[in-house]
N, C-alpha and C positions, 0 to 999 in steps of 0.2 A: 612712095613705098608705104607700104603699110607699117601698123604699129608691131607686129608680128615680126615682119622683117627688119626693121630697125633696132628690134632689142637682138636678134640672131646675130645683126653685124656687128651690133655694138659688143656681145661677150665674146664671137670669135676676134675681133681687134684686141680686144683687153685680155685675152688669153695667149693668142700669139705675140703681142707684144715682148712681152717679158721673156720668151723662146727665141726672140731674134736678137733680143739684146745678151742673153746668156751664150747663145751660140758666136756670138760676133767675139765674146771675150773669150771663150773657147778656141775660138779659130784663130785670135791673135796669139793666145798665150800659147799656141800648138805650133806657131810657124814662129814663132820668139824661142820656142824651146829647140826648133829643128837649128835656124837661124847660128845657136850659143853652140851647140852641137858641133855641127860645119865650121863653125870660124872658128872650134875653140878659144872659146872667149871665158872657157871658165878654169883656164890652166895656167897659170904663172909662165911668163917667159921670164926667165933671170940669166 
């Protein structure tokens, strides 16, 4: 590859990077939230 192309790969890696690791903790905390929702897990049984 050329040097051209290896600085393109290298800032689209290090830009998407940080997009997949935000969306992955998005994605958990969205099905954690549906998750507590469904099971009511945030209601007191007594």
């Amino acid at each position: 590859m050329s040097v051209l192309e290896t600085v393109i790969w290298y800032t689209l890696g290090y830009m998407v990077m940080p997009l997949i690791f935000l969306g992955g903790y998005a994605a958990t905390a969205f099905i954690a939230c549906l998750l507590i929702d469904w099971l009511k897990l945030d209601q007191k049984t007594s």
